[in-house]
N, C-alpha and C positions, 0 to 999 in steps of 0.2 A: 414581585411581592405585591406591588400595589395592584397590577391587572389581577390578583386571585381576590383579593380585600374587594374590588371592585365587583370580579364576578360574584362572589358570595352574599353581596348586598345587594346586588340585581335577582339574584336567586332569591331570598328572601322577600324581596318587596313584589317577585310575581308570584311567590306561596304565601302571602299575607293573609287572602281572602279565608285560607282556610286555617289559618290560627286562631281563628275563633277568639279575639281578645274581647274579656270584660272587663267594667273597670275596677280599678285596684281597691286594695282594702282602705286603701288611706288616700281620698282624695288627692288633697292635697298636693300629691304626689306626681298630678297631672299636670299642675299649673310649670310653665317654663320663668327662667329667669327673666328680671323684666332687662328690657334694650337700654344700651345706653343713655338715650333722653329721653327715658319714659321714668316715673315716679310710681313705686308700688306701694300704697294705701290697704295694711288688711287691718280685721278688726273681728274680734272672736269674745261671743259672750258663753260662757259658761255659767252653771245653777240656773238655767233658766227661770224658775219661778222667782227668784228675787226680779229679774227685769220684767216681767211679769208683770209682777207689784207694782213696780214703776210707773210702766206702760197703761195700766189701767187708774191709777193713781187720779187726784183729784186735778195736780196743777196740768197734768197732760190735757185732761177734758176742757179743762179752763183753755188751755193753748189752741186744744183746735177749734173750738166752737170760738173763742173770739177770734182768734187772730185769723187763724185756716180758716173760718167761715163755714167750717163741715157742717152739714144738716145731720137732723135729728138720727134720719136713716141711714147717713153711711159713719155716725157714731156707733150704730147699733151692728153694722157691720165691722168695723175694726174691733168691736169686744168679743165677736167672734172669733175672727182672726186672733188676739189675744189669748181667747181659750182655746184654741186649736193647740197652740204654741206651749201653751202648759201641759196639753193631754199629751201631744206625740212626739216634742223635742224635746232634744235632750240639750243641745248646742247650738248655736246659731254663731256663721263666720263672714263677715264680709268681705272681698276682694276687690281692688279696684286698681287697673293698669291705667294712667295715661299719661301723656306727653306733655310737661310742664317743668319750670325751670327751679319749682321749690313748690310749697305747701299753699301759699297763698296764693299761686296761679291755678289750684286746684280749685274749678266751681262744678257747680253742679250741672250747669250747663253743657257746660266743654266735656264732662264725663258722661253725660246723655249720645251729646252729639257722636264724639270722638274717642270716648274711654272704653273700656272692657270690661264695666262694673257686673259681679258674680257673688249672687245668695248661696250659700252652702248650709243646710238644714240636717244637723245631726241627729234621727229621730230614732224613738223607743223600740221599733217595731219597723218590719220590711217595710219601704215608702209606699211598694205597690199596694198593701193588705192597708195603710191607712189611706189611700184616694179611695179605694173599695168603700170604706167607710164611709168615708168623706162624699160619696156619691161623685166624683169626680174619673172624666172618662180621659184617657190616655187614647192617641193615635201614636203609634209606633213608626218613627223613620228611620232606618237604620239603627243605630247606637241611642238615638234621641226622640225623648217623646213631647207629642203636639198636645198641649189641651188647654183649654180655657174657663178661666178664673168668672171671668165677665162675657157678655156675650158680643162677639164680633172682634175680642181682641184676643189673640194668638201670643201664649207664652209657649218657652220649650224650656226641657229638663232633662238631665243625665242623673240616672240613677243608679246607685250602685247597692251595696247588701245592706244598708244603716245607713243611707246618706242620699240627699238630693240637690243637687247643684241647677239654680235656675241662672240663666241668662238670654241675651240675644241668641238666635241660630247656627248663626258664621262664630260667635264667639265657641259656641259648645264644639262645633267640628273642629275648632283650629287645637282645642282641649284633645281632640282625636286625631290630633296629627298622625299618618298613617307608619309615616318614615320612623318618628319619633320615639310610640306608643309600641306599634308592633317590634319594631327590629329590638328594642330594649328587650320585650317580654320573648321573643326566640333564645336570645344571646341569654337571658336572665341575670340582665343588667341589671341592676338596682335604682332605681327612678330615685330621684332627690327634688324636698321641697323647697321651696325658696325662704322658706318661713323658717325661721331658726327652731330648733325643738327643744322643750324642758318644761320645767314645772311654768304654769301659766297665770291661775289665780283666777279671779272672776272676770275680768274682763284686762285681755292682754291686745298690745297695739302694735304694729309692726310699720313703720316706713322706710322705704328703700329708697333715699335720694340719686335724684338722674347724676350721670358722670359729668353732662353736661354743665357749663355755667360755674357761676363764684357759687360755687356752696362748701362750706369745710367740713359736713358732716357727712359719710356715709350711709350711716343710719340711726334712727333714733329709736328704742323701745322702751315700753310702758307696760308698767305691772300693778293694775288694780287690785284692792282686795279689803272686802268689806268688814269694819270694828265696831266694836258695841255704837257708839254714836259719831261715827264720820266713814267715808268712803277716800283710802287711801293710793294715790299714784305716787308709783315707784319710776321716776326717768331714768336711762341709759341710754347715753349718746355715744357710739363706734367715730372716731374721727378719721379721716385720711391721713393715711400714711404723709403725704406731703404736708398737709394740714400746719399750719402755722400761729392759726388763731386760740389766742390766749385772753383769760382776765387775770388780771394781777390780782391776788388776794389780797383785802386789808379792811380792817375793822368799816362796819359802816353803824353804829348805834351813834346817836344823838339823838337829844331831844329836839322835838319838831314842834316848828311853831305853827301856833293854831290854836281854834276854841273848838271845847269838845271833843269828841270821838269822832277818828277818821272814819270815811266813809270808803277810802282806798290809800293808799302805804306803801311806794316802793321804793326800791333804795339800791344802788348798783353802786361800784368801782368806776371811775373814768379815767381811763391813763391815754393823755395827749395825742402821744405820739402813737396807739393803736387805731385811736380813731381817726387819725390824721392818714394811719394809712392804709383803712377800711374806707375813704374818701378816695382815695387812689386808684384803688382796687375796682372801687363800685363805679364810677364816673371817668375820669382822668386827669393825668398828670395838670393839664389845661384845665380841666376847667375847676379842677382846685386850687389852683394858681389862681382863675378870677375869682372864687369866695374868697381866699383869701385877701385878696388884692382889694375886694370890693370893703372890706372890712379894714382894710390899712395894717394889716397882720402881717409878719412874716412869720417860716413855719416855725421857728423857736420859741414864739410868740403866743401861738396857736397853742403848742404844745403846752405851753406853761399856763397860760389861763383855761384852758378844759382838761387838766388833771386834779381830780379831787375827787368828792362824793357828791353824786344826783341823789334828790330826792324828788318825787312825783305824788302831791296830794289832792285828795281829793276831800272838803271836808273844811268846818270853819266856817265864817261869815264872809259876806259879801254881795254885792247887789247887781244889777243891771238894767238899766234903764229906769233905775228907782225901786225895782222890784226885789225884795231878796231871793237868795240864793247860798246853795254851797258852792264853798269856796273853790276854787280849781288853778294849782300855779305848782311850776317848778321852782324848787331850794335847793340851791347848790352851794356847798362849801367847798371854798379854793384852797389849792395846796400854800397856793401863793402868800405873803405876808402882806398885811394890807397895803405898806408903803409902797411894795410893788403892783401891787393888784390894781389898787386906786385909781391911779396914773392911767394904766392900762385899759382898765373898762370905759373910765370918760370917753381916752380918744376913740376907740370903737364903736361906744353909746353915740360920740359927736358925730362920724362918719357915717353911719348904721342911720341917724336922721337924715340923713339929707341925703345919702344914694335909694333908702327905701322910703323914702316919702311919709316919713310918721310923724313930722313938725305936727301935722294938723287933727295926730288921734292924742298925742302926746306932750304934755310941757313939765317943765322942770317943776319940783314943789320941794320949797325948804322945810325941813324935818329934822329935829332934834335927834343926833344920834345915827344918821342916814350920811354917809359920802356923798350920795350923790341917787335923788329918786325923780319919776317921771309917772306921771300921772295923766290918766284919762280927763273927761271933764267929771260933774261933780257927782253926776246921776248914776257912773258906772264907774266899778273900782278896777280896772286896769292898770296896772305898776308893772315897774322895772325899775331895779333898783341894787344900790350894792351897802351893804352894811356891814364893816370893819372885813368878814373875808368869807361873809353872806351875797348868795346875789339869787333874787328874787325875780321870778317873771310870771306873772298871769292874774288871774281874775281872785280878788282878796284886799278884805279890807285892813286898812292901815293899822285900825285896833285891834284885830284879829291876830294881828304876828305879835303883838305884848303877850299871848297865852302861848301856855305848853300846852301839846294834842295827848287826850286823857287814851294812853294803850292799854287795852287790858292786860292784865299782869300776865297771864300765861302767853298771851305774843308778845310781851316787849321781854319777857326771857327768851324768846326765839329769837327777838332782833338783837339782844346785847348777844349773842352768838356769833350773826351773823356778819361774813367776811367776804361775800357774795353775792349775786343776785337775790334779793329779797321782796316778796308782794303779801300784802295783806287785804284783804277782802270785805267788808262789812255789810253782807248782805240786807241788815235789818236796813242799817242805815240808807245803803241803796235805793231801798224803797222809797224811805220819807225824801232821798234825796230827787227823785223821780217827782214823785207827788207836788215837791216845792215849785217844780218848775213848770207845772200848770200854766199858773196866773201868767205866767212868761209868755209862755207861747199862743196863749189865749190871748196877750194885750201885741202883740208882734202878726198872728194871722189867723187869728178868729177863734170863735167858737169849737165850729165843726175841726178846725183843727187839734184842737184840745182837748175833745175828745178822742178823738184816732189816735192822738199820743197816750193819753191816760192808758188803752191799752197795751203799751209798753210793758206794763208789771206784769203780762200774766206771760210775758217769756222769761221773767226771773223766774230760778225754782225755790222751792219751798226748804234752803237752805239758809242756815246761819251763818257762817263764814270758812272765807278760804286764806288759807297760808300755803303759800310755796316757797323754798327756800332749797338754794344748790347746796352741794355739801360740797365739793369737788368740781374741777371743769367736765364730768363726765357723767356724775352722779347727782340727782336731786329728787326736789318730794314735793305734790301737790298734794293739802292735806284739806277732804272738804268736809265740813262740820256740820250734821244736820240736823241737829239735837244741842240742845243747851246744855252747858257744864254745871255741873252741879257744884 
């Protein structure tokens, strides 16, 4: 049985030449599963004239002429490019194969050098009949054709009846695996994508996490889909079957201290002993034995003073080096009772002095109403501090934590909701908050540096705020708002 299986696959791969294979109706359908420690990145825009809009929009020109440093002339060419994309596509899909151990080992470098990155252009009309248009001339190799954009630089493309997939050379052949492609379409295999199929929305996101490495998530998808005045993502995370990683549910609304309105808001679950054994997992048995050890912690100890609620703000007064500033520090509320707590944070705060050498950024300061706080000198508000089963760390002034932070009503009904991961966004204030820290950076390394920063604002976009909030360990929402409520 196997020698006939054999010969009829040798038979085939020496009558390949003359099956005549072109490519399928559905892309897609070409691409292979990605390898064990490779990471698949896709990204498919649909309605193309809404990105369109985008793409020619005011804060993009803002983006590339200050930041990109684009001249005048290749502005004028990318708005062509732009209008091409409105006249002949319909779809536009990203692909990107490479070898990394999670999302943040993905640069753009490593995917130049080392990745498989593939343009997929869904257009109105045969590709051929718009290059015709287009004045653009095609050499034909095989399956794949040569032409160029610019002069002296060589792009190639596979084209099929409504469709053009550009990539490197090697990449498009390997797309033409001969073994692959033909003996499927003899036999009338059915080709399958790697891309999950279903209704998609305006802009849908596929990542396929490598098998390799601590990762507990298989895959994660994203379902865009634009509303009268915000642009909404829909997250779904696939976990592994072994997958063990949990958040505990449970309330996180409180009032936050601070003046004014955050500038950023987020708010999670911490349960001890998950973290204690995400320490484990990421590092080892050893060398979470010496954090601990370095800190005079045992793990029951650990466990019990980092289960509660983190908060992370952004927002509020405070200075540095004399200078003002928004506020920036972690608020954490312990599970713990103060009696216990108390006790516990000194001797840590005491040991934490003197194996990290912070005597000399930091000294005690009595404080009405404070167990126990630690203070920069007088020019910059750096604290630590714990208050009845409050414990404070970062840049924020002492008068600053007497106020509650002013939430707009329709996010702090999202946060008295929320029993999850929770982030709030304040775009406006981002900016002012940007702006403040000029004088900063002007009085620390010059002028010329202060300007180079001041161009910071024009990679914000022209949004008002984002809220994202999990509903479930599998399901959540990033919701961005780019229009004022009325």
């Amino acid at each position: 049985m196997k020698r006939t299986l054999l010969l009829i696959t040798l038979v085939f791969l020496m009558a390949s030449p003359a099956l005549g294979l072109n490519p399928p109706e559905d892309p897609l359908t070409l691409f292979p599963q990605p390898k064990e420690n490779e990471l698949l990145l896709y990204i498919e825009f649909e309605n193309m004239p809404f990105w369109v809009n985008i793409l020619e929009g005011k804060w993009v020109n803002d983006f590339m002429t200050n930041l990109g440093k684009v001249k005048k002339e290749e502005l004028v060419a990318f708005h062509l490019f732009t209008g091409t994309l409105r006249s002949f596509v319909k779809e536009a899909s990203i692909m990107i194969y490479s070898e990394a151990e999670n999302l943040t080992s993905l640069d753009t470098k490593r995917v130049l050098e080392k990745g498989r990155p593939f343009l997929i252009l869904y257009t109105k009309q045969n590709p051929m009949s718009i290059a015709k248009a287009l004045n653009i001339n095609f050499k034909k190799e095989g399956k794949i054709y040569k032409f160029e954009l610019e002069k002296g630089r060589k792009s190639y493309a596979l084209m099929g009846e409504n469709y053009v997939i550009l990539a490197k050379k090697r990449d498009l052949e390997r797309l033409l695996n001969p073994f692959r492609t033909k003996l499927a379409k003899a036999w009338n295999l059915k080709s399958t994508s790697p891309i999950p199929t279903g209704s998609k929305g305006e802009l849908y996101i596929f990542v396929k996490l490598p098998e390799s490495g601590n990762i507990n998530q298989e895959s994660v998808e994203v379902f865009g889909r634009s509303e009268e005045k915000a642009f909404v993502l829909e997250t779904l995370v696939k976990e592994r079957k072994d997958s063990s990683a949990t958040i505990t549910p449970r309330p996180l609304y409180s009032p936050i201290p601070g003046k004014g309105k955050p500038l950023l808001l987020t708010a999670l679950p911490i349960d001890g002993k998950a973290l204690l054994d995400l320490l484990k997992k990421n590092l080892s048995q050893d060398a979470t034995t010496g954090i601990l050890f370095s800190l005079s912690l045992t793990e029951e100890e650990f466990i019990k003073l980092l289960t509660g609620r983190l908060y992370f703000i952004i927002g509020g007064e405070a200075k540095v080096l004399g200078l003002p500033i928004k506020g920036l520090y972690l608020y954490f509320i312990s599970d713990l009772p103060n009696e216990e707590l108390s006790p516990l944070f000194k001797r840590v705060m005491n040991v934490a002095m003197r194996n990290y050498s912070l005597e000399k950024t930091l000294k005690i300061n009595e404080q009405s109403g404070w167990d126990i706080l630690y203070r920069s000198e007088p020019s910059t508000d750096l604290i630590i501090g714990l208050k009845g089963q409050d414990i404070f760390i970062g840049v924020t002034s002492i008068e600053n934590l007497n106020h509650k932070m002013e939430i707009p009503e329709q996010v702090e009904k999202l946060f008295m909701e929320a029993n999850l991961p929770f982030l709030y966004l304040n775009i406006k204030e981002l900016r002012a908050g940007l702006e403040s820290l000029e004088p900063l950076i002007k009085s620390l390394s010059g002028e010329e540096e202060a300007k180079e920063f001041n161009k910071v604002k024009y990679v914000i976009p022209p949004w008002q705020e984002i809220i994202a909030r999990s509903f479930n360990q599998k399901r959540g929402e990033i919701r961005i708002i780019y229009q004022d409520e009325d």
